[in-house]
Phi, psi and omega in degrees: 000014152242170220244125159255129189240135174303086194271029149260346190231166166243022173248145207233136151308103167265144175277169218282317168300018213216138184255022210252132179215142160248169212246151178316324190265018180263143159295309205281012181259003168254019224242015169082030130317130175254311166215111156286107172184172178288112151232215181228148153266130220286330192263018179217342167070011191245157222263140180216134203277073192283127166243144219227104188253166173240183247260160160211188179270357168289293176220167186269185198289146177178151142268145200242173163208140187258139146313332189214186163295296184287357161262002159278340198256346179280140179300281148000297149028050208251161216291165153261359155172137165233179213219067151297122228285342183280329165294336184274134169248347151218172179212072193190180260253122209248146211251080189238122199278030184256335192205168204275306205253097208226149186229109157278130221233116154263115129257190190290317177290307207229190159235108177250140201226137206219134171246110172276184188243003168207186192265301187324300171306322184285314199271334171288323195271347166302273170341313173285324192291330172303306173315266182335255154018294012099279190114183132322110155219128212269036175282337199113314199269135200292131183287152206246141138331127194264027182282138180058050169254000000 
């Protein structure tokens, strides 16, 4: 169920479930998205819209969450929170006994949990939240969890 955006182009990918793209005259598809789509939050189960932005000269990488699309896509719009990923100390992947595929954001306040609707949507968007997280690294090897640095 998410949208991979090019953050140099403004044209998206969609995976074969998810009817959600983003169109070339919305601003924000140019504005460093990284991934987009519906999931839940885990401590309330109601479906909330997350956009996964990467690092810019603005602002730094961080994830948001919208009640909806269209209040993501309206210019007013403002996030019901967001999570900047550098503020995160840990990020990976939580072991919960109502449900399978669940991504936990630790900061110093708080644990925030995302319930995904397959393993795929969890190890992509895990990854990416890592990547983001991180920065860019051209070694290859694919990023870990920083627990028990």
């Amino acid at each position: 169920m998410s949208t991979l955006v090019a953050s140099t182009a403004a044209s998206a990918l969609s995976s074969s479930s998810s009817p959600m793209t983003a169109s070339t005259n919305d601003p924000k598809a140019n504005a460093g998205i990284v991934l987009q789509g519906y999931y839940r939050k885990l401590k309330t189960m109601k479906k909330k819209y997350f956009v996964l932005y990467s690092d810019t000269k603005e602002r730094s990488a961080r994830l948001e969450y919208y009640d909806s699309e269209k209040k993501f896509k309206t210019n007013f719009g403002h996030p019901k929170r967001t999570i900047v990923l550098r503020t995160c100390f840990n990020i990976n992947r939580r072991t919960d006994t109502k449900h399978k595929w669940v991504v936990a954001l630790y900061t110093k306040d708080d644990c925030f949990c995302i319930v995904f609707d397959n393993e795929q949507d969890l190890n992509t968007w895990l990854r990416n939240l890592l990547a983001q997280q991180r920065g860019d690294d051209s070694t290859g090897d694919p990023p870990r969890p920083n627990f028990g640095e």
